[in-house]
C-alpha positions, 0 to 999 in steps of 0.5 A: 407234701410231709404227712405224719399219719401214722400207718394203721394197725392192720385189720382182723379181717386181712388174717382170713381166707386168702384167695389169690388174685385170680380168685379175686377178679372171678369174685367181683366178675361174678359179684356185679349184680348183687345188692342192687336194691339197696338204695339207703346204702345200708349194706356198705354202711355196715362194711364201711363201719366193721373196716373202722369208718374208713371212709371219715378218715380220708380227705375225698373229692367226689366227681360226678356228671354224665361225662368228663368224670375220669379225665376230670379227675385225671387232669386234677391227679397231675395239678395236685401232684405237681403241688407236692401232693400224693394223690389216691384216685378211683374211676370207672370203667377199667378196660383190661384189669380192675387194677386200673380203677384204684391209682396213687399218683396215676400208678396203678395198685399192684397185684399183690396190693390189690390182692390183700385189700380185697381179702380184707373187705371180702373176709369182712363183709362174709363174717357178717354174712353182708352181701355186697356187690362189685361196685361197693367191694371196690368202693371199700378197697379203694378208701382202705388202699388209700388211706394205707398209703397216707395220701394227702387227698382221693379223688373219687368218681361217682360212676352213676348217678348220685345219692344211690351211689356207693361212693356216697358214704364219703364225707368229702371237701370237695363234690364237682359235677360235671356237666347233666344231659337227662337220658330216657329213664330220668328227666333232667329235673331228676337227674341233677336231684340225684347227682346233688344227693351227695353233696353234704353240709359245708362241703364246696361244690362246683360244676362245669354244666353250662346250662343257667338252668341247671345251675340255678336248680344245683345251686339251689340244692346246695344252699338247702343242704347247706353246702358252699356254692363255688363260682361255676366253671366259664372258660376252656383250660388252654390245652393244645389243639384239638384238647382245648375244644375237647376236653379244657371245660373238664381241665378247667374244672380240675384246676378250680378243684385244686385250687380250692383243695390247696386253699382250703384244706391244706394244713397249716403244717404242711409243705407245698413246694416252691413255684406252686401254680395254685398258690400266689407268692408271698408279696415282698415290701420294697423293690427285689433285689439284685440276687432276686432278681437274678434267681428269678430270671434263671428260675422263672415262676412256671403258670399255669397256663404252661402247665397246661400247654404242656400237658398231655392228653392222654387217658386210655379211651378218652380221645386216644389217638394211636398215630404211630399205628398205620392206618392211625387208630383213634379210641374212644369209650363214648357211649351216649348222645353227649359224649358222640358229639364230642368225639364227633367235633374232635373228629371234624378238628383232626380233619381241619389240622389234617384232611383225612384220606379215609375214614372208617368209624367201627361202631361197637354200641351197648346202651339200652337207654340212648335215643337212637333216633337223636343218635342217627341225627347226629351221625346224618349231620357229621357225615353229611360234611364229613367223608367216611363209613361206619361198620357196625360189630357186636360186643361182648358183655364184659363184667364191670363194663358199663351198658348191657347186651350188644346193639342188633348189629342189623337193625343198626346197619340198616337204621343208618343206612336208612339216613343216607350214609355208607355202611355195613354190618361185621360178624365180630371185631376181627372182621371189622377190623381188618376190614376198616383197615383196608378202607383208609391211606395207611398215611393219612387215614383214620380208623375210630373205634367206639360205642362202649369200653367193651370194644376198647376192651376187645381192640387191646385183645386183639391186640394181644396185650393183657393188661393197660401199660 
């Protein structure tokens, strides 16, 4: 897409103290807790307005919900992308850099990029002796990171919550919701009056939850705020086997944002390329011709149906399996009741493609607020028809990481042995590790690590890689 913005005059603020990239990722380590109060926003407000109103001058889309908010926003980068688009995105968590979290086109920004921006909004918020946190610094860069780059739209992931969340001071098209499951703080009554707290007047609003009651109390919510209630999300995007069970209500959702995004908000003056999958063709009077015809028997019209069947499923810790590893290993950042049992039925669906010689679940958890009754559940009735052994390590707390303290790795050894199912207790990851390795066929066996992005995290360094390819 041709976009004529012109490149904004460079800030006052970016001539200030430069700390180099280092400096940068020491400051927001050690920056996450500040600010956490502040629940009116006033403080990024203020940042927002020394940094020129940055946030009214980029197109944005909201997604928020318990889970799917990443791949949700991953599957609508590449439809957006195939349409001509140039395409901001800022999702959470990273796993090794904080780079991860600030993406054009799926490219994530460079050192130098993120170096400058985050200077500019630091140097910033310091002359005025603001006292933002990580989370509302990252916010700023990332609306300034894309708005200096012209995209056409941001796709922006409200990491908790709603109404109290940073990312709020978008004025966006677009706010997509997930789906809602309620956790032991806030009931379900609450947590969708939270999450619908950022929907502002005129503004689409569409949701792949699959409650009738919750819909009926957002769509509710919407009308009052003056909102536009789109047609909830009903069907599974065809993904391949086993994504469509998995993840094709979150494709589904990325397709319906498109497609309101590409019908909507597109300007009249803009270029979408040919063969659009979200756009219908101009209908033609009279019957084609010969050379028309011919055109499109050699050029046939890609659907979207295709696109999706030729899509690839994969976003680092969502369902990533490492098949070319030996024994196979299989990532995911799961850390509540709603996303273990999607992770659990995926599991059970690579069995059904492939019976598995070994299966060894190292579970590394960190979220105070899980049921862990309702959790040793859902475990008892997976290994009750599924073989296989978990081995339970500790984590260690990372900064930008979502959860607390690691689990007691004891209790937890205990509680699910307690339900009848094999399993032991590890001194750290290396040891769970190469421990669940010799427990599955190098061929056919599979080793799943999950609980928190934290153990994702503590894999890849084992690993000895340094950053996300």
């Amino acid at each position: 897409m041709k976009n004529t913005t012109k490149q904004p005059a460079k800030s006052s603020f970016a001539a200030g103290r430069q700390r180099s990239y280092n400096e940068i990722i020491e400051f927001l380590d050690n920056n996450w807790g500040e600010n956490t109060q502040d629940k009116d926003l006033n403080c990024v407000k203020k940042l927002d307005k020394m940094l020129g109103n940055i946030s009214k001058k980029v197109n944005t889309v909201l997604v928020a919900g318990t889970n799917g908010k990443s791949l949700t926003i991953h599957f609508t980068a590449k439809l957006l992308k195939e349409e001509g688009l140039s395409v901001g995105s800022f999702s959470s968590p990273h796993i090794m850099t904080y780079n991860e979290r600030l993406s054009i086109n799926n490219e994530a920004i460079s050192n130098k990029s993120f170096t400058d921006i985050a200077n500019e909004v630091i140097n910033a918020a310091e002359s005025e002796d603001l006292k933002p946190n990580s989370f509302e610094i990252l916010t700023m860069m990332s609306l300034i990171h894309f708005h200096n780059s012209k995209v056409d739209v941001a796709l922006v992931e409200v990491s908790e919550g709603g109404v109290h969340n940073a990312t709020n001071i978008c004025d966006q098209k677009i706010t997509a919701i997930t789906r809602v499951t309620p956790d032991k703080t806030n009931t379900l009554e609450e947590e969708i009056k939270e999450m619908l707290g950022i929907v502002k007047k005129g503004s689409w609003v569409i949701s792949a939850d699959q409650s009738k009651i919750n819909l009926q109390a957002m769509m509710e919510i919407v009308k009052e705020k003056g909102g536009e209630w789109a047609m909830p999300i009903r069907k599974l995007a065809p993904l391949a086997y086993p994504f469509e069970q998995l993840h094709g209500r979150c494709a589904a959702l990325a397709e319906r944002i498109a497609h309101i995004f590409v019908n909507n908000f597109i300007t009249p003056d803009a270029t979408v390329v040919s063969g659009s999958l979200l756009t219908k063709p101009k209908s033609q009077r009279g019957r084609p011709t010969l050379e028309a015809k011919r055109q499109s028997e050699l050029n046939p019209r890609k659907t979207i149906e295709q696109f999706w069947k030729e899509e690839q499923c994969i976003l680092h810790s969502r369902f990533q399996m490492l098949d070319k590893e030996k024994p196979s290993i299989l990532l995911d950042n799961s850390n509540n009741l709603d996303a273990f049992q999607n992770l659990l039925l995926g599991i059970r669906l690579l069995h059904y493609q492939r019976p598995l010689k070994g299966l060894t679940l190292i579970l590394g958890g960190n979220n105070p607020d899980i049921d862990l009754n309702e959790f040793l559940k859902l475990l008892r009735y997976f290994f009750k028809k599924t073989s296989g052994q978990i081995i339970v390590c500790p984590t260690t707390a990372q900064p930008g990481h979502e959860g607390g303290k690691s689990w007691d790795v004891e209790k937890i050894t205990n509680d699910i042995k307690s339900m009848k199912i094999k399993a032991r207790s590890s001194k750290n990851f290396k040891e769970a590790f190469e421990a669940a390795q010799k427990t599955v066929d190098d061929r056919h066996g599979l080793v799943v690590i999950t609980g928190s992005t934290s153990i994702i995290s503590e894999y890849w360094k084992h690993k000895g890689l340094k950053k996300i390819q």
